[in-house]
C-alpha positions as CSV (number, residue, x, y, z in Angstrom):
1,X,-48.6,-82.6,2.4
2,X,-52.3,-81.5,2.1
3,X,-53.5,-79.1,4.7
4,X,-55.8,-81.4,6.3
5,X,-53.1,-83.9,6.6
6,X,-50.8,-81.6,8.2
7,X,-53.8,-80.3,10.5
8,X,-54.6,-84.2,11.2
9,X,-51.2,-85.2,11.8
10,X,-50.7,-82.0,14.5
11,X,-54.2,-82.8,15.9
12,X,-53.5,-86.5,16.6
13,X,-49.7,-86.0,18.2
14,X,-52.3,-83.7,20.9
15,X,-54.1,-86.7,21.9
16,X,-52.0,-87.0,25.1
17,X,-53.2,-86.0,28.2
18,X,-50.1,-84.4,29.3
19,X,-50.4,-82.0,26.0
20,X,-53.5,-80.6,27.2
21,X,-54.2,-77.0,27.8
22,X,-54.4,-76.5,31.4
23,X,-57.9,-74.9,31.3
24,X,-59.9,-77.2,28.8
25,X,-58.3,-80.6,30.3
26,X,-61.1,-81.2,32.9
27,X,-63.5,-81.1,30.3
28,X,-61.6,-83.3,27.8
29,X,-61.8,-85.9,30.7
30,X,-65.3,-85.7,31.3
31,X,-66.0,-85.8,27.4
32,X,-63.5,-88.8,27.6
33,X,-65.5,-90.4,30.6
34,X,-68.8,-90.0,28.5
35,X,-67.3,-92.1,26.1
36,X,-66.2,-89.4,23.4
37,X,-62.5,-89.9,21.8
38,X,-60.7,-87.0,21.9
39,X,-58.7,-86.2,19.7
40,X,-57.5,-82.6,19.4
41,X,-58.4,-79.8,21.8
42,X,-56.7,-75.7,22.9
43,X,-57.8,-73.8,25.8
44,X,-57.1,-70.0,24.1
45,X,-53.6,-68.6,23.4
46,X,-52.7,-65.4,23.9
47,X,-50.6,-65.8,20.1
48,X,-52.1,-68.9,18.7
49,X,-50.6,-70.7,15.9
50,X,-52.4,-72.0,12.6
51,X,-53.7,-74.7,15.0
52,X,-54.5,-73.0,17.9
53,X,-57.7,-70.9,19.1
54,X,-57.5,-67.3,20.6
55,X,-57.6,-66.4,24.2
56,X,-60.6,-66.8,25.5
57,X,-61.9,-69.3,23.2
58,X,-61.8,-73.2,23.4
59,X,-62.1,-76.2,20.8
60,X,-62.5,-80.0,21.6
61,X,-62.8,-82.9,18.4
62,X,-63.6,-86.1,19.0
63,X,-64.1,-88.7,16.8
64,X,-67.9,-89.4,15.3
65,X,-69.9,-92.7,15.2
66,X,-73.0,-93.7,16.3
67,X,-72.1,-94.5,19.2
68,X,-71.0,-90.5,19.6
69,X,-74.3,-89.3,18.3
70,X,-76.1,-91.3,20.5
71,X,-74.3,-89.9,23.5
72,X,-73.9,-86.2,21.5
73,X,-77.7,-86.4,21.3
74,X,-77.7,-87.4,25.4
75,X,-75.8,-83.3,26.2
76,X,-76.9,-81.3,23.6
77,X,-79.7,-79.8,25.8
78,X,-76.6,-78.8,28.2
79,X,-74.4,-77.5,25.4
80,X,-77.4,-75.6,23.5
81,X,-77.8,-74.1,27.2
82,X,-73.7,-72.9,27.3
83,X,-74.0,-72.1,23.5
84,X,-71.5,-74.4,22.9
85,X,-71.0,-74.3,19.2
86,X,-71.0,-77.7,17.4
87,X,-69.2,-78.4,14.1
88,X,-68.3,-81.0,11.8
89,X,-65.4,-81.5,9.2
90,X,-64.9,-77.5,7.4
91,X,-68.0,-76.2,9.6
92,X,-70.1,-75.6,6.1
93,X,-73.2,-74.7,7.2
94,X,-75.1,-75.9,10.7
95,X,-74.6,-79.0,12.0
96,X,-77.1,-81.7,11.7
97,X,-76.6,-84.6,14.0
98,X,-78.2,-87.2,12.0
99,X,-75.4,-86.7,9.1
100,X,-72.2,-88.7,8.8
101,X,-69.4,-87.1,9.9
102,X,-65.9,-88.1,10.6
103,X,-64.9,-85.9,13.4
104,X,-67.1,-83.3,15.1
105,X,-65.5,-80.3,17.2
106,X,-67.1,-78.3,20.0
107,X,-66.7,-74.8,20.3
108,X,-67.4,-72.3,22.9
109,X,-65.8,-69.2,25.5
110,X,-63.5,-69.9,28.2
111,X,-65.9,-68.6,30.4
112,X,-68.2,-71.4,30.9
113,X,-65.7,-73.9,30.8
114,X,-66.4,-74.6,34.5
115,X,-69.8,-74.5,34.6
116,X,-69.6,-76.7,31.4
117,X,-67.5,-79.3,32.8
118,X,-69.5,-79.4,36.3
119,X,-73.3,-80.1,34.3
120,X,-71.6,-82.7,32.4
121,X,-70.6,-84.6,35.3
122,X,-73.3,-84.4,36.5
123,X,-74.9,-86.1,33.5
124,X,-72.4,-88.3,33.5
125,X,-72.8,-89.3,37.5
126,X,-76.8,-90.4,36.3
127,X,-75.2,-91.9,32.9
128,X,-73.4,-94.2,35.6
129,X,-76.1,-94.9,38.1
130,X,-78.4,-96.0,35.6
131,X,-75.8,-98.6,34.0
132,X,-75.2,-99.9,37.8
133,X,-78.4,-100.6,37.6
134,X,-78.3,-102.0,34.1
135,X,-76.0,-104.3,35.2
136,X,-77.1,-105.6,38.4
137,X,-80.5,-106.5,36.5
138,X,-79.0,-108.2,33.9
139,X,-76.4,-110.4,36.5
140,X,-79.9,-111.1,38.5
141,X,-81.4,-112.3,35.5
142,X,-78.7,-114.5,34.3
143,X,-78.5,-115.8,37.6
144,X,-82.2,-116.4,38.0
145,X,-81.9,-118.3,34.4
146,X,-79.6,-120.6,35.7
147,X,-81.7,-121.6,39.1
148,X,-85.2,-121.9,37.0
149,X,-88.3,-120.0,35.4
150,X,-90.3,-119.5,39.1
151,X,-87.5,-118.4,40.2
152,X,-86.5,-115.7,37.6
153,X,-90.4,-114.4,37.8
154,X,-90.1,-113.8,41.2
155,X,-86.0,-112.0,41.3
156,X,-87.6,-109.8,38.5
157,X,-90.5,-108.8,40.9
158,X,-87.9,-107.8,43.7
159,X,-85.4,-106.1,41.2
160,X,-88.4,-104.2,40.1
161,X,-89.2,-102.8,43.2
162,X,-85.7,-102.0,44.1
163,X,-85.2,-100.3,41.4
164,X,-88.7,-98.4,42.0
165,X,-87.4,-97.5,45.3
166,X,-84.3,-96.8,44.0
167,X,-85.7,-94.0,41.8
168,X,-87.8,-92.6,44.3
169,X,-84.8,-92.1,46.6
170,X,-82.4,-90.5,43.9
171,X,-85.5,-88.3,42.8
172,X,-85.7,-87.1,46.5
173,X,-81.8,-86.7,46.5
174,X,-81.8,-84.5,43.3
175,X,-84.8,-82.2,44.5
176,X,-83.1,-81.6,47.4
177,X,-79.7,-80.7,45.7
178,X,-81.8,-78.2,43.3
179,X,-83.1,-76.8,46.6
180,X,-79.6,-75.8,48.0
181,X,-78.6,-74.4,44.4
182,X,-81.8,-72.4,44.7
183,X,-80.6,-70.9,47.8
């Protein structure tokens, strides 16, 4: 068996979440959450096998698509800020986003792992408010479809303003949330 076989066979058997290192499994769920598949990670070993990273350092792979680089290019202002390093298959050379890859892995200290995790769920809280409202605009409009053409003019109008509103009051919310971390 090849080396990458072996290292592929040993890094799918660790895509349960009961096989997670204590320390990196919050993050693995938010990645997961965000819509990445995991499928190999290691919180730092104090003897670390072939397969394993050293104390104090942490891996996560996940699968790449498009869909991933879409969502890749969504956080990499928040990993560039925790100099998270980002690799693809053999890590030759620096990683370009726009290439095709088959799995990518993120790489980084233990240190920020909290602070990691927290600014992704952050992201990923907005990710989720903004396909609520996604969703409710598209159910108004197939609704409004179905009752007539006056009638889907005028629900747009109204969603449109909601969702004005909306942003106003979630802009207010996250001003005043920067202003407590400031203090």
């Amino acid at each position: 068996m090849r080396d990458n076989e072996k290292r592929n066979k040993h890094v799918i058997s660790k895509c349960s979440i009961k096989n997670i290192d204590k320390n990196i499994k919050p993050l693995v769920l938010v990645l997961r959450s965000l819509g990445f598949e995991t499928i190999g990670s290691c919180g730092g070993h104090k003897n670390p096998t072939d397969f394993q990273n050293p104390y104090g350092r942490w891996f996560i792979s996940f699968g790449f698509c498009d869909k991933s680089r879409d969502r890749l290019k969504n956080i990499m202002p928040i990993l560039k800020k925790y100099k998270v390093e980002i690799g693809g298959e053999g890590y030759a050379g620096a990683f370009d986003i726009e290439k095709e890859h088959t799995w990518i892995s993120l790489r980084g200290k233990c240190s920020i792992l909290e602070k990691l995790e927290k600014e992704l769920e952050e992201e990923l809280n907005k990710m989720s408010v903004k396909q609520d409202i996604l969703e409710m605009l598209e159910n108004e409009v197939a609704e409004a479809e179905n009752e007539g053409e006056n009638c889907l003019k005028e629900k747009l109008e109204m969603d449109w303003i909601f969702c004005r509103s909306y942003v106003k009051r979630l802009n207010a919310l996250i001003e005043r949330i920067e202003g407590l971390k400031e203090e």
